[in-house]
N, CA, C and O atoms as a GROMACS GRO file, in nm:
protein
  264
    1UNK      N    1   0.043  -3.674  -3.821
    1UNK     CA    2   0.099  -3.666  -3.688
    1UNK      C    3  -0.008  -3.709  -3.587
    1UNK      O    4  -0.125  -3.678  -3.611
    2UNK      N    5   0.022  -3.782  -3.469
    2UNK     CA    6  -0.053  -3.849  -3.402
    2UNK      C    7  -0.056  -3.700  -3.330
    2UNK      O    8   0.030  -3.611  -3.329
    3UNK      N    9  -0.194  -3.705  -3.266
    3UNK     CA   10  -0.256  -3.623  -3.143
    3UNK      C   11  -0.287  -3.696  -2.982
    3UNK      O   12  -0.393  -3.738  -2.936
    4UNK      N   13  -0.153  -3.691  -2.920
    4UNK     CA   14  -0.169  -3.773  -2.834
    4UNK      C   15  -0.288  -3.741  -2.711
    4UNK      O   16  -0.308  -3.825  -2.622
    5UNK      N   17  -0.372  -3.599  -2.717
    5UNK     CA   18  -0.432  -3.575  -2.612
    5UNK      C   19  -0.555  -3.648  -2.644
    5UNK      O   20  -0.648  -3.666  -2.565
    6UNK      N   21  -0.549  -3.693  -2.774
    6UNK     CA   22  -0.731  -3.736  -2.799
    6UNK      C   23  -0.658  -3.928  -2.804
    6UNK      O   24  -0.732  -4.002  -2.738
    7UNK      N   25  -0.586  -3.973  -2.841
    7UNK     CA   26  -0.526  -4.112  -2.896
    7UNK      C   27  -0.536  -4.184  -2.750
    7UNK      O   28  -0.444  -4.184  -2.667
    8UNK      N   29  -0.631  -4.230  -2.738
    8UNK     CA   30  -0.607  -4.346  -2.614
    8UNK      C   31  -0.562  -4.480  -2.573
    8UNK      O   32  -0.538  -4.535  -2.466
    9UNK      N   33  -0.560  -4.525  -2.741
    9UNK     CA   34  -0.523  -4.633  -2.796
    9UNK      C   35  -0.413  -4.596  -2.744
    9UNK      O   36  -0.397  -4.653  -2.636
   10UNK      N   37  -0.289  -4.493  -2.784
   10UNK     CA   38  -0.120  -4.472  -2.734
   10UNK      C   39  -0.111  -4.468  -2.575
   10UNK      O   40  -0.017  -4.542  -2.543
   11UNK      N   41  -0.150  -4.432  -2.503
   11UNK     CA   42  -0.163  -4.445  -2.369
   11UNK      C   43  -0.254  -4.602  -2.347
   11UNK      O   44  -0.244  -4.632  -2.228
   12UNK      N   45  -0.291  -4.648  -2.381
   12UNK     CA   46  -0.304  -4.814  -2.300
   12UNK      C   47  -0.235  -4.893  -2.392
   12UNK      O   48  -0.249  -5.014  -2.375
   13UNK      N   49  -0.160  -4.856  -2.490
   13UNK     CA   50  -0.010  -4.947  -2.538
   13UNK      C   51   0.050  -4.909  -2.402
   13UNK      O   52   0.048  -4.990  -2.310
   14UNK      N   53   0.119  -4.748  -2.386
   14UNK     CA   54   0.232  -4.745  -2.300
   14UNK      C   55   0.202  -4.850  -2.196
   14UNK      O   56   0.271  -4.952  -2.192
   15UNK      N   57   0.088  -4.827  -2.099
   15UNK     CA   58   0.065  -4.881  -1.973
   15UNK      C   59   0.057  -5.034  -2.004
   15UNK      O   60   0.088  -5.098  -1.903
   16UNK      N   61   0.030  -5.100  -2.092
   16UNK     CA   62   0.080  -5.258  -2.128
   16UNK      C   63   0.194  -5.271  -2.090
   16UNK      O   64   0.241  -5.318  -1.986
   17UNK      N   65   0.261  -5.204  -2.221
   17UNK     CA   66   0.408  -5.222  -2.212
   17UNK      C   67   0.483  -5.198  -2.116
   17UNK      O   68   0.598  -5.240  -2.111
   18UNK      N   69   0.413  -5.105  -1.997
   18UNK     CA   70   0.509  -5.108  -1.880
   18UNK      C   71   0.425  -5.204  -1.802
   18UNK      O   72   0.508  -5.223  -1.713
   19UNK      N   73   0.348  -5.262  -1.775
   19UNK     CA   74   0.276  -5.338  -1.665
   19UNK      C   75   0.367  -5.514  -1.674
   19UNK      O   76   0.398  -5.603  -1.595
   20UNK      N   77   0.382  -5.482  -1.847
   20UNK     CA   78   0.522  -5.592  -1.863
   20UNK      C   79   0.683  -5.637  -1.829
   20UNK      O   80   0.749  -5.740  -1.830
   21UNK      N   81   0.706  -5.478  -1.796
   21UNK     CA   82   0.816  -5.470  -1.812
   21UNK      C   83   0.827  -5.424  -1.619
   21UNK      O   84   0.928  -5.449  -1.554
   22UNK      N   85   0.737  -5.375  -1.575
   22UNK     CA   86   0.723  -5.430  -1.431
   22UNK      C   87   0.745  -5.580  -1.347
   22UNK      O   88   0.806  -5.599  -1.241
   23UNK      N   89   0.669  -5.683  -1.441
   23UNK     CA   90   0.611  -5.823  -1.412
   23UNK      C   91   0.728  -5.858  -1.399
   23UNK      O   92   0.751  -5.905  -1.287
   24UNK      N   93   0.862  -5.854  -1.504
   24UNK     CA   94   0.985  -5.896  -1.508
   24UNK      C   95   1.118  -5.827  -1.399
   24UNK      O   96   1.218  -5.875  -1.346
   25UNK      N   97   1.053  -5.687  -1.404
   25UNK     CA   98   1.165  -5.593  -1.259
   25UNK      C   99   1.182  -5.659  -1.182
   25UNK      O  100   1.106  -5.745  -1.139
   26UNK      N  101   1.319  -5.625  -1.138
   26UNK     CA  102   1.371  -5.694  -0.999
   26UNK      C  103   1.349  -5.612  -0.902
   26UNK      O  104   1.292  -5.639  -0.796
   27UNK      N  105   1.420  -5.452  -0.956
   27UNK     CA  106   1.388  -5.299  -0.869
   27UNK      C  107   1.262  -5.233  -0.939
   27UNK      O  108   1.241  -5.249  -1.059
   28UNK      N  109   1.177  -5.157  -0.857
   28UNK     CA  110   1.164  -5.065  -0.922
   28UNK      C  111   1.007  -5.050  -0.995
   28UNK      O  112   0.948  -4.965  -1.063
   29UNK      N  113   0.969  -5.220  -0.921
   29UNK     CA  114   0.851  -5.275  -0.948
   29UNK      C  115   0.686  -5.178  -0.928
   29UNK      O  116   0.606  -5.155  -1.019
   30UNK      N  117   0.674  -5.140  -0.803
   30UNK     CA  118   0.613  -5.086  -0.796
   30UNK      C  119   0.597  -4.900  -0.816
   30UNK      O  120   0.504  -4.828  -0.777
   31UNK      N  121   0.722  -4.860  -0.890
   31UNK     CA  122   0.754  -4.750  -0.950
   31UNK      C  123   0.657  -4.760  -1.088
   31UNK      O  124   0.566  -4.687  -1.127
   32UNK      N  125   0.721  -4.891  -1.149
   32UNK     CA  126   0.630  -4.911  -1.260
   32UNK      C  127   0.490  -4.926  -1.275
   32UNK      O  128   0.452  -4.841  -1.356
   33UNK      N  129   0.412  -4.984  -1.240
   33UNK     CA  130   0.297  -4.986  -1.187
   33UNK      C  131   0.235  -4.882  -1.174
   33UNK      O  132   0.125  -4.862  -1.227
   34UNK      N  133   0.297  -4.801  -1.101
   34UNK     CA  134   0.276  -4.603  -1.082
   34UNK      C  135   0.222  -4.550  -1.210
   34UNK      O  136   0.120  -4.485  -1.233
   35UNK      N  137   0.336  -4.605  -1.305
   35UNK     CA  138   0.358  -4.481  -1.431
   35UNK      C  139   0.287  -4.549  -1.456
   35UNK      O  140   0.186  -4.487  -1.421
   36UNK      N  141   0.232  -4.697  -1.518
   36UNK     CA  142   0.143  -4.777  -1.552
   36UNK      C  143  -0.051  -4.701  -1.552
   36UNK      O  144  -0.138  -4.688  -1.637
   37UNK      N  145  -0.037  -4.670  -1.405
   37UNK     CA  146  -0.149  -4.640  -1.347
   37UNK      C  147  -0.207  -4.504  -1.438
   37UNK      O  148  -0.320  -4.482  -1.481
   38UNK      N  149  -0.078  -4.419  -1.449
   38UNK     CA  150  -0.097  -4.263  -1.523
   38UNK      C  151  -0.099  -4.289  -1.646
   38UNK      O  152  -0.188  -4.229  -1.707
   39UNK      N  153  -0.030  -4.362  -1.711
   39UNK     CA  154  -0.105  -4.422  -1.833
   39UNK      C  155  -0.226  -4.410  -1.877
   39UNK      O  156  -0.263  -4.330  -1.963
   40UNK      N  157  -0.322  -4.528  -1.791
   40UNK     CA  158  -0.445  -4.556  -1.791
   40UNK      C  159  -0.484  -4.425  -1.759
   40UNK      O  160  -0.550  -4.372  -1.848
   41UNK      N  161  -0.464  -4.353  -1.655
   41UNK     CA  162  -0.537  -4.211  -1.644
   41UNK      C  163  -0.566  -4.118  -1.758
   41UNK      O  164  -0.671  -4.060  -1.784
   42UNK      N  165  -0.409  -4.115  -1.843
   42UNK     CA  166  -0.423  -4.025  -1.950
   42UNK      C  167  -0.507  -4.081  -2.089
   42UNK      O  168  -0.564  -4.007  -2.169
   43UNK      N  169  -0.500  -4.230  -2.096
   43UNK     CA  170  -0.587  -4.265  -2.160
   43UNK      C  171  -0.719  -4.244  -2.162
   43UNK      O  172  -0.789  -4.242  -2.264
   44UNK      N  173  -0.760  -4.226  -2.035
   44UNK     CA  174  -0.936  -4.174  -1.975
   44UNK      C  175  -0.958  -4.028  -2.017
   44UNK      O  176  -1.058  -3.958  -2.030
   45UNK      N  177  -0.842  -4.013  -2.031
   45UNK     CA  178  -0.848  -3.775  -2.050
   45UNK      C  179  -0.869  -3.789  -2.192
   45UNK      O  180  -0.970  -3.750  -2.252
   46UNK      N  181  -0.756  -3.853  -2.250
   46UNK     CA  182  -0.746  -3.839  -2.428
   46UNK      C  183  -0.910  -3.870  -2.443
   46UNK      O  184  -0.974  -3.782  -2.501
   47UNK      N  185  -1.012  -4.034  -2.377
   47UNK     CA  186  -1.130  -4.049  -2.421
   47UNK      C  187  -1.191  -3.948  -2.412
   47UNK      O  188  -1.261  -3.899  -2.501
   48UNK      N  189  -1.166  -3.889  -2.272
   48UNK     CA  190  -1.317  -3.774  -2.285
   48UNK      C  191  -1.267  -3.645  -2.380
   48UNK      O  192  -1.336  -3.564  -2.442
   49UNK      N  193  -1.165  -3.653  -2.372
   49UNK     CA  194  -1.102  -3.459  -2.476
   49UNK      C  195  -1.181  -3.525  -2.603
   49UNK      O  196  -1.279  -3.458  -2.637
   50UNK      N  197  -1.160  -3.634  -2.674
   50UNK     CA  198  -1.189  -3.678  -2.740
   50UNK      C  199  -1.324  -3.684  -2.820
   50UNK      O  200  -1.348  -3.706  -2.938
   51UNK      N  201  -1.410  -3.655  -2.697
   51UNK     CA  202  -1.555  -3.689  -2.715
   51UNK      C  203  -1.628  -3.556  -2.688
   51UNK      O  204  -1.735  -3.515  -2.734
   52UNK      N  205  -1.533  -3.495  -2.594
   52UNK     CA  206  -1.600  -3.394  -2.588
   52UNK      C  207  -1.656  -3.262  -2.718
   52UNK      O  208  -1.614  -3.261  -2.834
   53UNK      N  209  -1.743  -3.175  -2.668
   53UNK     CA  210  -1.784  -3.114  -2.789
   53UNK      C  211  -1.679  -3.014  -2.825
   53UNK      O  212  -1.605  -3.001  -2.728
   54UNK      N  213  -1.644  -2.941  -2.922
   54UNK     CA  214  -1.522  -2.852  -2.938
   54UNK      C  215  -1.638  -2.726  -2.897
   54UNK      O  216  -1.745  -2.696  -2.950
   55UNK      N  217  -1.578  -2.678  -2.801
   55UNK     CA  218  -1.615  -2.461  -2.769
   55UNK      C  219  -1.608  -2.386  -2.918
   55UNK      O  220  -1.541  -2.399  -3.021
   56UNK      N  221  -1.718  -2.296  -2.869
   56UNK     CA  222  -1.678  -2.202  -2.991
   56UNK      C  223  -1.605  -2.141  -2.975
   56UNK      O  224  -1.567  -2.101  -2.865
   57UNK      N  225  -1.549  -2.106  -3.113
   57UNK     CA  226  -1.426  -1.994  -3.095
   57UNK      C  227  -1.464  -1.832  -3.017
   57UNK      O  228  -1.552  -1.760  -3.065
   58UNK      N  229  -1.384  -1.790  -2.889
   58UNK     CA  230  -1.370  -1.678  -2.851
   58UNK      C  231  -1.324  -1.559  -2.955
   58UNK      O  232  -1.354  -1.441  -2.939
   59UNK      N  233  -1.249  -1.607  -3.058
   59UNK     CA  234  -1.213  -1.525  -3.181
   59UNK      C  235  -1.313  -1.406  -3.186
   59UNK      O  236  -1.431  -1.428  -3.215
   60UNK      N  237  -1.265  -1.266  -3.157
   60UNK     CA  238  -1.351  -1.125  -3.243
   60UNK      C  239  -1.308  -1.094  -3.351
   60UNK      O  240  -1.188  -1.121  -3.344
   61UNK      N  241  -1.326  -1.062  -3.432
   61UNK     CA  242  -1.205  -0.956  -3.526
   61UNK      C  243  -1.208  -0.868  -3.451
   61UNK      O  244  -1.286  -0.868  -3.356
   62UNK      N  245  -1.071  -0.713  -3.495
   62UNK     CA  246  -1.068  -0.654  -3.460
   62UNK      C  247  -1.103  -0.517  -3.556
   62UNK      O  248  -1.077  -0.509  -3.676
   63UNK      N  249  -1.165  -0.417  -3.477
   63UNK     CA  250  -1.231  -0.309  -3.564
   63UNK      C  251  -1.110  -0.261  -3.685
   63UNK      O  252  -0.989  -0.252  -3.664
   64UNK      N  253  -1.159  -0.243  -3.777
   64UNK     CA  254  -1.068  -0.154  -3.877
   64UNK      C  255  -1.060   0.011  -3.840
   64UNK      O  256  -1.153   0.090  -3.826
   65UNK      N  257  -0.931   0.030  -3.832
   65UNK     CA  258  -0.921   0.204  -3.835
   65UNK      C  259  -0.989   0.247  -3.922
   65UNK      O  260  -1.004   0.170  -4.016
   66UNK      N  261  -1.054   0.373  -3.932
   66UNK     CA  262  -1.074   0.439  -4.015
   66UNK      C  263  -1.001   0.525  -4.059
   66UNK      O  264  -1.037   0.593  -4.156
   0.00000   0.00000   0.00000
Protein backbone atom coordinates (compact mmCIF):
# COMPACT_ATOMS: atom_id res chain seq x y z
CA UNK A 1 0.00 0.00 0.00
CA UNK A 2 1.29 3.32 -1.05
CA UNK A 3 1.95 5.91 1.92
CA UNK A 4 0.87 8.96 0.46
CA UNK A 5 2.25 11.34 3.32
CA UNK A 6 5.91 10.33 2.58
CA UNK A 7 5.31 9.51 -1.69
CA UNK A 8 6.10 12.73 -3.45
CA UNK A 9 6.55 11.21 -6.56
CA UNK A 10 2.20 10.81 -6.24
CA UNK A 11 1.70 14.40 -5.58
CA UNK A 12 3.91 15.86 -8.59
CA UNK A 13 2.10 13.17 -10.94
CA UNK A 14 -1.28 14.73 -9.60
CA UNK A 15 -0.07 18.41 -10.13
CA UNK A 16 1.22 17.41 -13.87
CA UNK A 17 -1.74 15.91 -14.60
CA UNK A 18 -3.76 18.79 -13.59
CA UNK A 19 -1.41 21.64 -14.88
CA UNK A 20 -2.52 19.60 -18.20
CA UNK A 21 -5.73 19.36 -17.92
CA UNK A 22 -5.83 23.18 -16.97
CA UNK A 23 -3.71 24.12 -20.33
CA UNK A 24 -6.76 22.58 -22.26
CA UNK A 25 -9.87 24.23 -19.76
CA UNK A 26 -12.08 26.49 -21.16
CA UNK A 27 -13.67 27.18 -17.38
CA UNK A 28 -12.14 26.76 -14.50
CA UNK A 29 -8.57 27.40 -15.54
CA UNK A 30 -7.24 29.08 -12.89
CA UNK A 31 -9.17 26.84 -10.26
CA UNK A 32 -6.85 24.29 -11.64
CA UNK A 33 -3.70 25.76 -11.26
CA UNK A 34 -4.85 26.27 -7.48
CA UNK A 35 -5.17 22.56 -6.84
CA UNK A 36 -2.05 22.21 -9.06
CA UNK A 37 -0.18 24.57 -6.71
CA UNK A 38 -1.35 22.23 -3.43
CA UNK A 39 -0.13 19.46 -5.14
CA UNK A 40 3.34 20.71 -5.32
CA UNK A 41 2.86 21.83 -1.66
CA UNK A 42 1.96 18.38 -0.48
CA UNK A 43 4.64 17.00 -2.40
CA UNK A 44 7.22 19.34 -0.31
CA UNK A 45 5.42 17.88 3.14
CA UNK A 46 5.51 14.10 1.93
CA UNK A 47 9.67 15.21 1.14
CA UNK A 48 10.31 16.50 4.43
CA UNK A 49 7.83 13.79 6.60
CA UNK A 50 9.87 11.70 4.60
CA UNK A 51 13.26 12.67 5.66
CA UNK A 52 12.54 13.57 8.68
CA UNK A 53 13.90 11.58 11.76
CA UNK A 54 11.05 9.27 13.31
CA UNK A 55 10.40 10.54 17.44
CA UNK A 56 10.75 8.14 19.92
CA UNK A 57 8.04 6.36 21.03
CA UNK A 58 6.06 8.17 24.03
CA UNK A 59 4.90 4.45 24.74
CA UNK A 60 5.17 3.55 28.92
CA UNK A 61 3.97 0.29 29.86
CA UNK A 62 1.68 0.25 32.34
CA UNK A 63 2.43 -0.94 36.04
CA UNK A 64 1.18 -4.51 36.76
CA UNK A 65 -1.32 -4.88 39.73
CA UNK A 66 -0.16 -6.67 42.29
Amino acid sequence: MTDFLTNAEHWRKRAERTRELAAVAVKDQGRLLKVAEEYDRLAALAERRRSAPVPPSPYVPASRPE
